[in-house]
C-alpha positions as CSV (number, residue, x, y, z in Angstrom):
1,X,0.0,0.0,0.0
2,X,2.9,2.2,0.8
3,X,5.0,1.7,-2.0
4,X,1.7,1.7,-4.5
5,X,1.8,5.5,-2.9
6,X,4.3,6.4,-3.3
7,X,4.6,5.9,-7.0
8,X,1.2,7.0,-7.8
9,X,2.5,10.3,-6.5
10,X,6.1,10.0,-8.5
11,X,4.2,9.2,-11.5
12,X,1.2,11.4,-11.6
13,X,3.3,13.5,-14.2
14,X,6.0,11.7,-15.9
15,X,7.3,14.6,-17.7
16,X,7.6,16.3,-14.6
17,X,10.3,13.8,-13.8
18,X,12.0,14.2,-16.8
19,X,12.2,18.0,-16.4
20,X,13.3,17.2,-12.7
21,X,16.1,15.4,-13.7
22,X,17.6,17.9,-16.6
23,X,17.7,20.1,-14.0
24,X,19.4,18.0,-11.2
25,X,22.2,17.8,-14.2
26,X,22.3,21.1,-14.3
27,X,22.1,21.3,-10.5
28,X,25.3,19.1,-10.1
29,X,27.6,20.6,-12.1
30,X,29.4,21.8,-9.2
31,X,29.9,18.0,-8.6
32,X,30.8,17.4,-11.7
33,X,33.9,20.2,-12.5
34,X,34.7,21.1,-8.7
35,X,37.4,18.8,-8.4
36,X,38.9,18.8,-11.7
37,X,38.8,23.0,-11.9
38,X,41.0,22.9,-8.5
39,X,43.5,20.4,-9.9
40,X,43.9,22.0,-13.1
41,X,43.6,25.9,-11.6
42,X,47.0,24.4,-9.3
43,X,48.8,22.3,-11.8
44,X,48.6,24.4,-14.8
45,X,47.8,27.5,-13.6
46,X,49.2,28.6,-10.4
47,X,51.7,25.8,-9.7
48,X,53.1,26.5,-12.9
49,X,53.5,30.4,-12.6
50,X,50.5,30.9,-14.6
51,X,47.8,32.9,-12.5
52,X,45.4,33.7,-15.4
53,X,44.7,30.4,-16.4
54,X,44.6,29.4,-12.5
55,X,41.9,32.2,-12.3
56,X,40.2,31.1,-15.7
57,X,39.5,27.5,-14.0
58,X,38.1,28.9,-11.1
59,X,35.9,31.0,-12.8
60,X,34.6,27.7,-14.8
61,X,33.9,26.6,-11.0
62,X,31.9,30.0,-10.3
63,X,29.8,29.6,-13.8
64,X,29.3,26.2,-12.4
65,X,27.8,27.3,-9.0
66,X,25.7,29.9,-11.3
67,X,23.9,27.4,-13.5
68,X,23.4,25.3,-9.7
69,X,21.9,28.2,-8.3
70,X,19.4,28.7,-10.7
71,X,19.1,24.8,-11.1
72,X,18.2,25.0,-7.8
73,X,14.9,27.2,-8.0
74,X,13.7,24.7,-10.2
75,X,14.6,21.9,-8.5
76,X,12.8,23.3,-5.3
77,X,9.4,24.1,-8.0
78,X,9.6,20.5,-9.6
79,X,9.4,18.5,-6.2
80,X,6.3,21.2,-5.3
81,X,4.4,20.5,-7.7
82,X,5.0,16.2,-6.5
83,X,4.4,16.9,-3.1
84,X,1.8,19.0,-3.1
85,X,-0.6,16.7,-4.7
86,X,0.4,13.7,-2.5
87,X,-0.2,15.6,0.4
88,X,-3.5,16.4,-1.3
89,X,-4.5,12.4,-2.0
90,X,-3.2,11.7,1.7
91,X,-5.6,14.1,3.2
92,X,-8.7,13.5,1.0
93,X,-8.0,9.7,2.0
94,X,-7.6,10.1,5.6
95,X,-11.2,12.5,5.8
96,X,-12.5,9.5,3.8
97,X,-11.9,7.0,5.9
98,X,-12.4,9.0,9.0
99,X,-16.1,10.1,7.6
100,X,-16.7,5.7,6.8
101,X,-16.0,4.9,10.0
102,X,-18.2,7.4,12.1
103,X,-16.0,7.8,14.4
104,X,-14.7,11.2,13.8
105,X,-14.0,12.2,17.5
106,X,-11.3,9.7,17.9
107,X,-8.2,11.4,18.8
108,X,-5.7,9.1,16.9
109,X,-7.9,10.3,13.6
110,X,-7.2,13.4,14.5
111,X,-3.8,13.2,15.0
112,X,-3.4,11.9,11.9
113,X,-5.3,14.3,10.0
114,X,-4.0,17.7,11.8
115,X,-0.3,16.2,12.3
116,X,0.9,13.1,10.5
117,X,-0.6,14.5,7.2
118,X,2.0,17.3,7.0
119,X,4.6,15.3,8.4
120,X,4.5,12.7,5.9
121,X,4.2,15.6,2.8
122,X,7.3,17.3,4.9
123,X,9.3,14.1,5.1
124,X,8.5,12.8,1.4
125,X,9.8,16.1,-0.1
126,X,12.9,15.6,2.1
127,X,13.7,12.1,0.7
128,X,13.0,13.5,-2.8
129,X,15.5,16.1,-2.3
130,X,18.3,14.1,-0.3
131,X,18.2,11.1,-2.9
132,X,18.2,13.0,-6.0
133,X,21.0,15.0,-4.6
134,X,23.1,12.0,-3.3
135,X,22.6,9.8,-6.9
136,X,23.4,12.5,-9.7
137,X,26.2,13.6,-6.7
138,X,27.8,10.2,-6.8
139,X,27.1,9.8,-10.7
140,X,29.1,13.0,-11.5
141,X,32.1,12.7,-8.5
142,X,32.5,9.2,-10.0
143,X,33.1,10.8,-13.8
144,X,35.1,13.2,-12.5
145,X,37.2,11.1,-10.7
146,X,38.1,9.0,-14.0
147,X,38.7,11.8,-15.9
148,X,40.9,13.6,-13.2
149,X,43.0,10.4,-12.2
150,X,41.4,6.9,-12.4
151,X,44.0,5.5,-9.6
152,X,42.2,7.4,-6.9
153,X,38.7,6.1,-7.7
154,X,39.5,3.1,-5.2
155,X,40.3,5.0,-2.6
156,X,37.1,6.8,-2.6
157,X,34.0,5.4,-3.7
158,X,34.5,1.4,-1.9
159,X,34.2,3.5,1.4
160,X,31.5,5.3,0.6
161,X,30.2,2.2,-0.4
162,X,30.6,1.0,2.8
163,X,29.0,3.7,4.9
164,X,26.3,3.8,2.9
165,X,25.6,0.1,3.2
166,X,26.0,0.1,7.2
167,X,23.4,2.7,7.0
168,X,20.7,0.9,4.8
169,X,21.1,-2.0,7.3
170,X,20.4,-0.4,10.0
171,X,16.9,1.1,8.8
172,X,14.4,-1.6,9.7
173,X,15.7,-0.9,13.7
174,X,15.3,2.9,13.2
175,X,11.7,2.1,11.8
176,X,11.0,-0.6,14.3
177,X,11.8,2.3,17.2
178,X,10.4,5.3,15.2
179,X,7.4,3.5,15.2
180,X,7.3,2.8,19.0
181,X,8.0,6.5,19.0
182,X,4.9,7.4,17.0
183,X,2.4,5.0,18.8
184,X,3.8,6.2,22.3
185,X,3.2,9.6,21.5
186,X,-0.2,9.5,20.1
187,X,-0.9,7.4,23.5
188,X,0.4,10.2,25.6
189,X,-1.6,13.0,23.6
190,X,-4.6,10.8,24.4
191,X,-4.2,10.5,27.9
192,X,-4.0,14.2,28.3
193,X,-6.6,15.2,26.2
194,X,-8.7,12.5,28.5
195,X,-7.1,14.3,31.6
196,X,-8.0,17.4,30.1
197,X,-11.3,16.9,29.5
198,X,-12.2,15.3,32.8
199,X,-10.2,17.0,35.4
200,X,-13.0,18.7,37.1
201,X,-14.6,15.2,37.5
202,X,-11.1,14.1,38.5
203,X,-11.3,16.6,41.3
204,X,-14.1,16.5,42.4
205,X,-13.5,12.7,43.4
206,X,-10.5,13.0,44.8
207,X,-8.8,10.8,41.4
208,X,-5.9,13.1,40.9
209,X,-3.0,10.1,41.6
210,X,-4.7,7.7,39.7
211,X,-4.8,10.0,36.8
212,X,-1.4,11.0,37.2
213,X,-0.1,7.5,37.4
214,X,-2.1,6.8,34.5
215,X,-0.2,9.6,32.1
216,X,2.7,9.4,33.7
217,X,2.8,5.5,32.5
218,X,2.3,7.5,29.0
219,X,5.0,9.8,29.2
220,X,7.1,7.3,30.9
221,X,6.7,4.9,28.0
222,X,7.5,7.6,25.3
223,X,10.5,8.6,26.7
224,X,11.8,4.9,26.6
225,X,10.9,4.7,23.0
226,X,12.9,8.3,22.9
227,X,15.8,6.8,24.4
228,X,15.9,3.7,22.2
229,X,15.5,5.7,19.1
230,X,17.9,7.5,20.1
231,X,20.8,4.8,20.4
232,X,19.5,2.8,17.2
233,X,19.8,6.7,15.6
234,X,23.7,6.8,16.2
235,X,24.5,4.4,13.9
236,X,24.4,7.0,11.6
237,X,27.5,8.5,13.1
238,X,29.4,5.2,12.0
239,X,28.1,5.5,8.7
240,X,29.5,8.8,8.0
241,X,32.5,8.0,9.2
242,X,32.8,5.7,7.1
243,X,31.7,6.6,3.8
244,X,32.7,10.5,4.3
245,X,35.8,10.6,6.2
246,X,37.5,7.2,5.2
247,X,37.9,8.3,1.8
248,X,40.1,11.4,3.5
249,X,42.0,9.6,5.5
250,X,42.9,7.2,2.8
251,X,44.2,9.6,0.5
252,X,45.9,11.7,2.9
253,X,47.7,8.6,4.1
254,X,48.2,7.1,0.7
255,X,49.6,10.6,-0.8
256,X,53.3,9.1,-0.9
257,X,52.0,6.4,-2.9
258,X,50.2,8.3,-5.2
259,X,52.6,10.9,-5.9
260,X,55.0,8.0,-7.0
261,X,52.0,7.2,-9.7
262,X,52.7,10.4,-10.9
263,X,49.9,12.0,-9.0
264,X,50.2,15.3,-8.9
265,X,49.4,17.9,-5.8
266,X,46.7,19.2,-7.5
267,X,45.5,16.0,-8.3
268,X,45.0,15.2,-4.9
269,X,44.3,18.2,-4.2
270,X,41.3,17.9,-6.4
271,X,39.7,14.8,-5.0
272,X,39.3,16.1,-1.9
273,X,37.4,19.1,-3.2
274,X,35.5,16.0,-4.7
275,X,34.9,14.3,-1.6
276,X,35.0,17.3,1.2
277,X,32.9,19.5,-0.8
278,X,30.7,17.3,-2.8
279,X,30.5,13.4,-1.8
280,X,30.4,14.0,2.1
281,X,27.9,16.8,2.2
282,X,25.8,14.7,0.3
283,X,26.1,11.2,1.8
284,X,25.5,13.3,5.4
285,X,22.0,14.8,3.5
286,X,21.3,11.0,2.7
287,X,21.7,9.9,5.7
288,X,20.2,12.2,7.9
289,X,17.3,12.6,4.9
290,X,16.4,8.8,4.9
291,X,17.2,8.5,8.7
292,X,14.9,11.0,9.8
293,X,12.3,12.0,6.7
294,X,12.5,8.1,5.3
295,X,11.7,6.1,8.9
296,X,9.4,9.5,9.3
297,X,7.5,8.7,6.0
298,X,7.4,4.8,6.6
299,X,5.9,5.1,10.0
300,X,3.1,7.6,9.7
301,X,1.8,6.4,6.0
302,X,1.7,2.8,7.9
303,X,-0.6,5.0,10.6
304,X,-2.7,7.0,8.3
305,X,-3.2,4.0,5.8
306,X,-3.9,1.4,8.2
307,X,-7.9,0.4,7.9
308,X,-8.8,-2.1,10.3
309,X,-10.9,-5.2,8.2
310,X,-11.0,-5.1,4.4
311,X,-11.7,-1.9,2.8
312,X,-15.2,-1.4,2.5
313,X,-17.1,0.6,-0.4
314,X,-18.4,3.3,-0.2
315,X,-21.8,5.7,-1.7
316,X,-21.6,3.6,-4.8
317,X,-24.6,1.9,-5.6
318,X,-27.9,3.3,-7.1
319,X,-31.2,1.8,-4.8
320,X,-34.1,0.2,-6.4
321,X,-36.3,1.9,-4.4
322,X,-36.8,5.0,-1.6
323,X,-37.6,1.6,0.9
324,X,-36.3,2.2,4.3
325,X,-35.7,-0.9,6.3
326,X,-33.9,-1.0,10.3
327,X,-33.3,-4.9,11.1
328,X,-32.1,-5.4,14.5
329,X,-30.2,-1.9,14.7
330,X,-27.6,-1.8,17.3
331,X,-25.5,1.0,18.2
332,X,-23.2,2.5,21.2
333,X,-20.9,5.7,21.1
334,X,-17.6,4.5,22.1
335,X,-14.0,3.0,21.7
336,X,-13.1,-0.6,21.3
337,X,-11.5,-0.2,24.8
338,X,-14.4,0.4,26.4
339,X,-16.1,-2.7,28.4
340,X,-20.0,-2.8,27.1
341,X,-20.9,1.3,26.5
342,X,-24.9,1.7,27.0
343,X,-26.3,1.4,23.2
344,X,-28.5,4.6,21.9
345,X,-30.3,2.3,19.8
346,X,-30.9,-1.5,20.6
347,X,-32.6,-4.0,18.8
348,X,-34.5,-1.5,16.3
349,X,-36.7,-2.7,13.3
350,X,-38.7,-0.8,11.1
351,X,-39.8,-0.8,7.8
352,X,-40.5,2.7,6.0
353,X,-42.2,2.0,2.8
354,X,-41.5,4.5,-0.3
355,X,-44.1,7.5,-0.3
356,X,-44.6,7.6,4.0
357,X,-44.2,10.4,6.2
358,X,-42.3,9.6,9.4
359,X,-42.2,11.8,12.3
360,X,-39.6,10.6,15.4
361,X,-40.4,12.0,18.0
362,X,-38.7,11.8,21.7
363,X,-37.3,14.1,24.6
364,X,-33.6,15.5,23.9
365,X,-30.6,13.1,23.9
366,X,-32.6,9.4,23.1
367,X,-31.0,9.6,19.8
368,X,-33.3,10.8,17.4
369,X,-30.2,12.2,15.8
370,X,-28.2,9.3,16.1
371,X,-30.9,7.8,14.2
372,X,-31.3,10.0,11.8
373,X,-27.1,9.3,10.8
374,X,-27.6,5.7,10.4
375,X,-30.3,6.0,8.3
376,X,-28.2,8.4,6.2
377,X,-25.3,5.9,6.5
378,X,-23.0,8.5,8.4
379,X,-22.8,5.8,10.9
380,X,-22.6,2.0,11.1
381,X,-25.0,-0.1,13.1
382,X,-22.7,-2.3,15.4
383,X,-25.5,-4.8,14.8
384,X,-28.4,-5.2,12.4
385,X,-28.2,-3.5,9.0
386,X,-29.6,-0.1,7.8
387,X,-31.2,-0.9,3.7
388,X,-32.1,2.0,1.8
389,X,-33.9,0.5,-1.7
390,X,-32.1,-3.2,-0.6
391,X,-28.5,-1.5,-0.2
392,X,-26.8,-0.7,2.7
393,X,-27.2,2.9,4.0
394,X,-23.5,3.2,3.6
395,X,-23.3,2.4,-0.1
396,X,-26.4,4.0,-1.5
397,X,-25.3,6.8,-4.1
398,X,-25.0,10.4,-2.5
399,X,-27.6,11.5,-5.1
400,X,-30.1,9.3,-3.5
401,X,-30.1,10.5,-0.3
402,X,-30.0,13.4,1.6
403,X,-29.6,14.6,5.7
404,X,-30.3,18.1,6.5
405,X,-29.2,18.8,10.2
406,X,-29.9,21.9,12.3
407,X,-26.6,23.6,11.0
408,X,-27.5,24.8,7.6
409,X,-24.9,25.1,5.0
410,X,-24.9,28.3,2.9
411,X,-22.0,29.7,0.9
412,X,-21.0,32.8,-0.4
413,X,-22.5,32.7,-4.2
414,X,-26.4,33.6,-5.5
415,X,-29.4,32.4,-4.2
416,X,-29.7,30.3,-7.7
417,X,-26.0,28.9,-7.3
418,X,-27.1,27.7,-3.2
419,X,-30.1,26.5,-4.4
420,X,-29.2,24.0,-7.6
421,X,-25.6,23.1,-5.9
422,X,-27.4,19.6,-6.1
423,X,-29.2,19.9,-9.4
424,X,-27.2,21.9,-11.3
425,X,-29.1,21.6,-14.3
426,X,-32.7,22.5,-12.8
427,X,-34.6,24.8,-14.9
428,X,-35.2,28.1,-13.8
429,X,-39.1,27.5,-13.6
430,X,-38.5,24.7,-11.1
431,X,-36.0,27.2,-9.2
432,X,-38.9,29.4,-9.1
433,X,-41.3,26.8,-7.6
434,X,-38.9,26.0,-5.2
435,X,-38.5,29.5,-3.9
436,X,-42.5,29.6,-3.5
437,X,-42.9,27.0,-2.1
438,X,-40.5,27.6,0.8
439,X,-41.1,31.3,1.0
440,X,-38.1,32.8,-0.5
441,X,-39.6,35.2,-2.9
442,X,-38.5,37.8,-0.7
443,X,-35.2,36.9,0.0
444,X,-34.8,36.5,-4.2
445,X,-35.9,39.9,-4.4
446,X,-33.6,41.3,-1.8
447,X,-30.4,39.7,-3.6
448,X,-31.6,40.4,-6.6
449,X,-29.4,37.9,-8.5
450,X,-26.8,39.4,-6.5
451,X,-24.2,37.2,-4.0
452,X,-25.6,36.5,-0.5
453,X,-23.1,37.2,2.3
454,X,-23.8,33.9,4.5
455,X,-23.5,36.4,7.9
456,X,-25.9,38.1,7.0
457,X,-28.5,36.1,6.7
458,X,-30.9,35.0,9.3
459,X,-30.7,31.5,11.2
460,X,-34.2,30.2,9.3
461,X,-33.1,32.3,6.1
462,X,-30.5,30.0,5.7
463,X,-32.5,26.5,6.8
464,X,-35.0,27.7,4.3
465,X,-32.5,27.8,2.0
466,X,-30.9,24.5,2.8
467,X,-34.2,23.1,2.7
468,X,-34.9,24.3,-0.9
469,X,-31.6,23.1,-2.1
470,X,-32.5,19.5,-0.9
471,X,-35.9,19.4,-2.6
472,X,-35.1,20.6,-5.6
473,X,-32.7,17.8,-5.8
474,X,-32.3,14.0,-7.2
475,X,-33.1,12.3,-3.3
476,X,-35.7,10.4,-2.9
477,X,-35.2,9.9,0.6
478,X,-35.2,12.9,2.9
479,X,-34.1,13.3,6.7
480,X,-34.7,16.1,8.4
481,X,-32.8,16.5,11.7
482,X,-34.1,19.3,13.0
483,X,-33.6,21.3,10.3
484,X,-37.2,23.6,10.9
485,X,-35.9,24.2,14.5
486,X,-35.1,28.3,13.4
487,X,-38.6,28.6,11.5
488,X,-41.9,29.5,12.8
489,X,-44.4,27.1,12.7
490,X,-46.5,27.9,9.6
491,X,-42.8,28.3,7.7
492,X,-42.2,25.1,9.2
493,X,-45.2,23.6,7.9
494,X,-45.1,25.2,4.6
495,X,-42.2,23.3,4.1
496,X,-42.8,19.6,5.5
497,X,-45.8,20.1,3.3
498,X,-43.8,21.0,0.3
499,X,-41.7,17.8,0.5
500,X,-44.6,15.5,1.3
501,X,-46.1,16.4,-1.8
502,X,-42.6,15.8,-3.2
503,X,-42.4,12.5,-3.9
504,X,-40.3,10.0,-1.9
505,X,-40.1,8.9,1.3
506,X,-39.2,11.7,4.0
507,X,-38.2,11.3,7.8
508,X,-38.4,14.5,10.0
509,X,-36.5,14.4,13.6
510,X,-39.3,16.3,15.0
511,X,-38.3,19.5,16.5
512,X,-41.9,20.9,17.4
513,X,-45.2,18.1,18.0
514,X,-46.9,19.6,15.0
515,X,-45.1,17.8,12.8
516,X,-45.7,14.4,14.5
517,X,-49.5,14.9,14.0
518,X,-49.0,16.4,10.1
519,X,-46.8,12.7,9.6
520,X,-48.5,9.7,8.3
521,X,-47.2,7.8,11.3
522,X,-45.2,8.3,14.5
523,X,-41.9,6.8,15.6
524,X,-41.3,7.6,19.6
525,X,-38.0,7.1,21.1
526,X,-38.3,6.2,24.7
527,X,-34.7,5.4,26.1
528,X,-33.6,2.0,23.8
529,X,-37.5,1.3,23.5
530,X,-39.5,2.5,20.1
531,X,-43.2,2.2,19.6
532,X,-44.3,2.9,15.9
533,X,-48.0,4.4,15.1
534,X,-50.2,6.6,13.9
535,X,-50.9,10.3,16.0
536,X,-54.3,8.2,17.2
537,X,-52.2,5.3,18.5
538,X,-49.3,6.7,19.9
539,X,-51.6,8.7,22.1
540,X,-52.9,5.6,23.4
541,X,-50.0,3.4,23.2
542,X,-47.6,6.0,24.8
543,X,-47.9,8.3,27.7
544,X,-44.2,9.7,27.2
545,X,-46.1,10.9,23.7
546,X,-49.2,11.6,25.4
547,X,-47.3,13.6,28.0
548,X,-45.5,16.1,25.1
549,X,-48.4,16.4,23.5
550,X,-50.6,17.2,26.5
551,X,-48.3,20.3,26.9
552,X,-47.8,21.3,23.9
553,X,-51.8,21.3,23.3
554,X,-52.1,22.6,27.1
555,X,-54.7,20.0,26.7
556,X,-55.3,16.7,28.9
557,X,-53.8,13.5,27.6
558,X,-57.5,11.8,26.5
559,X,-58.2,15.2,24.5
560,X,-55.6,16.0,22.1
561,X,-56.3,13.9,19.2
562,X,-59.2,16.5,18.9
563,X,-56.9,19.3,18.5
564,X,-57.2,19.6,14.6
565,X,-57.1,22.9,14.4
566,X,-53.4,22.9,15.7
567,X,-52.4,20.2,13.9
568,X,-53.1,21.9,10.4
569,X,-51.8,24.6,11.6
570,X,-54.7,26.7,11.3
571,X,-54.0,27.7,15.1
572,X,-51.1,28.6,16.6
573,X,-48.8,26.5,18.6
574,X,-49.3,27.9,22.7
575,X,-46.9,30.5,23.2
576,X,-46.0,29.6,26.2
577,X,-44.5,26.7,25.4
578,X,-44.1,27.3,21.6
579,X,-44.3,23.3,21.0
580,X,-40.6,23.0,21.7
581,X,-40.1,19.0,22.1
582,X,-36.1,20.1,23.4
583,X,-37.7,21.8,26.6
584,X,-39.7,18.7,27.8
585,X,-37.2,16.7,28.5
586,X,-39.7,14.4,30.8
């Protein structure tokens, strides 16, 4: 997975490559002429009473480090334009998985997303960098030394043969312990945030050493990890000795030899331009790059790719129908490492045929939302299964469906662009019957085909709005979480109306009991126990529905089924009370 990556993001753009590499050429000619410049600028220039031509080859040596320099913009543009887009894909995948798995308050997730992210972009552009440098580096010190004097090749690149091989063999432990490092970390980031969040609790029972022990045993862990990275990280010390100052000591110690080759001062003079100045500086780059950024990139791509279970797709199948069906629904907030957490939702059937009109109703916190998401497929069931047309809530097309919550999404743009975001190719008279029927007309002619500045509009301005957008497109099953909560009631029931007569099947998370008794039928939510009815029944069936209805009507409990006037909305909701079901929280 990794690797398959890695060069998707290498070969997004072949040519980029190609360019990348002309201009690493370019980029190394410094490499290439530093070493034979020097020998020749001693040995036939100054050595030989000749300062011009001594100058003359430096100067070659200067236009080198020219053409590097502005090599070197390029360079730095070229491995952008890699990274940029990898970090891209990374991100987009991470949010994707993070959104599949409903679980988008887990800490690690958003460690990953906030931190790990950038770190791997950071650390793949640094192993980009390092390894070009340290190949077309070696490639052009190893043509200059045969051009400048073949019989000190051997006392320079075996070493750095050497060193680099130590290094390479030591990688698996630095992964191994980075690893441990990252794991250990994300640990102790958890148990504070955890601290954090619960230290008035802690307080106030007296848990303060159990808590401490309990992140200490974090931070105490991460430092061993630390440590043990630490020592597995100095075997890059050894490396460069090897490979970078082996090569010196070699030729410095093998100068009596060489000179009686007819080596010349300047020869050797040369080659340790070659290795001082170009071959060490760049084995050091590679192995700090790979040793740091490479371990770096390994680890957190292993993190942020990991998926427990097989991957799973996603939104891509089209449903026969607008059918909802719950079979045995399960579901519990919480992490794996928690023993048994209390299910929202246990044991839940029900069948929604296409065409109904289902109010759930219930006090505030039973989960009406939580329901609501499942049947979207924003969450997974940990039991049962949630079918929209036959197909899993999680794999029905995004077309198909839609989930308006209380939050209302409106961005800077026309009222025309906010509205057909999903139909973009709805004709303007259906625009216009969707501003009717919601009761936008006056909010068109406000704009006037102008943009709307999101801040400025109202709280129910922009549900309205949201609520338009939804009907006027493709889904043929609606949820509505609350999404009237900032209307009044006759706005509210302009528009349930509007998206009964619709078409499809709708579900509204009842925010006020009008729209239970406008429903064909009635789902209350009392704790992990449902009862499913009509207005009538659940009247009878249920005194927790009973109970809110009784207040909302100010009526008793035997009586309001004869409240029809209410229900239509011909008379308002009690004022007093304003048929809020978040307030009775009985």
């Amino acid at each position: 997975m990794r690797r398959r990556v890695l060069l998707d993001a290498l070969w997004r753009e072949p040519s980029r490559l190609l360019w990348l590499a002309c201009w690493s050429v370019a980029e190394a000619l410094p490499s290439l002429t530093g070493g034979y410049a020097v020998a020749r600028a001693v040995d036939d220039g100054f050595a030989a009473g000749r300062p011009g031509l001594g100058f003359a080859w430096l100067g070659v040596l200067a236009a080198a480090w020219a053409v590097a320099a502005v090599s070197a913009r390029q360079v730095l543009l070229l491995i952008a334009g890699i990274v940029e887009p990898f970090r891209d894909d990374l991100l987009r995948r991470v949010v994707t998985g993070a959104l599949r798995a409903g679980r988008g308050g887990d800490s690690a997730a958003v460690a990953r997303m906030n931190h790990q992210v950038e770190l791997a972009r950071d650390a793949f552009g640094a192993i980009i960098t390092v390894v070009r440098s340290f190949v077309f580096t070696l490639v052009s010190v190893a043509v200059g030394l045969s051009t400048l004097a073949p019989a000190v090749v051997p006392l320079v690149l075996p070493p750095v043969a050497l060193g680099l091989g130590l290094f390479l063999v030591s990688l698996p432990s630095l992964a191994r312990w980075q690893r441990e490092f990252i794991v250990a970390d994300e640990r102790t980031a958890a148990a504070v945030a955890a601290m954090a969040s619960g230290l008035r609790d802690v307080t106030a029972c007296g848990g303060e050493e159990r808590v401490a022990a309990e992140v200490g045993q974090a931070v105490t862990r991460q430092a061993a990890s630390a440590r043990a990275l630490a020592r597995v990280t100095a075997t890059r010390t050894l490396s460069l000795a090897v490979g970078a100052w082996l090569p010196v000591v070699l030729l410095l110690a093998g100068a009596p030899w060489l000179v009686r080759q007819g080596i010349t001062g300047g020869v050797i003079l040369g080659t340790l331009t070659y290795v001082m100045q170009s071959l060490a500086p760049a084995l050091g780059g590679l192995v700090q790059g790979l040793g740091v950024s490479g371990v770096r990139l390994a680890v957190t791509l292993e993190r942020i790719l990991h998926v427990p279970g097989p991957p799973v797709a996603h939104g891509d199948r089209e449903p026969e129908s607008a059918r909802l069906v719950l079979r045995g629904v399960r579901f519990a907030y919480g992490t794996a490492d928690q023993k048994a957490p209390e299910p929202v939702i246990d044991g839940l059937d029900l069948d929604v045929p296409e065409g109904d009109h289902l109010a759930v109703v219930g006090p505030s916190g039973i989960g009406k939302s939580t329901l609501a998401a499942l049947v979207a497929g924003l969450l997974t069931p940990d039991e049962g299964e949630v079918l929209v047309g036959g197909v899993p809530a999680a794999r029905v097309l995004p077309a198909a469906r839609a989930l308006i919550p209380q939050e209302a999404y409106v961005f800077p743009g026309t009222l025309a662009e906010n509205l057909t975001y999903l139909a973009p190719g709805a004709p303007p008279e259906r625009v216009d019957e969707a501003v009717a029927a919601f009761g936008l007309a006056d909010l068109a002619q406000r704009c006037a085909g102008g943009p709307l500045d999101p801040a400025e509009l109202s709280a129910g301005e922009r549900q309205l709005i949201a609520l338009a957008r939804t009907y006027l497109s493709p889904a043929r099953l609606v949820v509505l979480d609350e999404s009237t909560c900032h209307l009044d009631p006759a706005a509210e029931a302009r528009a349930e109306a509007a998206f009964a007569a619709r078409g499809g099947t709708l579900v509204v998370v009842a925010h006020r009991i009008s729209s239970a008794l406008r429903a064909k039928r009635v789902l209350v939510m009392d704790g992990t126990r449902v009862r499913l009815g009509s207005h009538e029944e659940m009247v009878a069936a249920s005194p927790l529905y009973a109970d809110l209805v009784g207040h909302w009507t100010g009526l008793p409990a035997g009586a309001v089924a004869e409240d029809a006037d209410v229900a239509s909305g011909r008379r308002p909701e009690p004022a007093a009370l304003g048929g809020d079901l978040n307030r009775l929280d009985a």
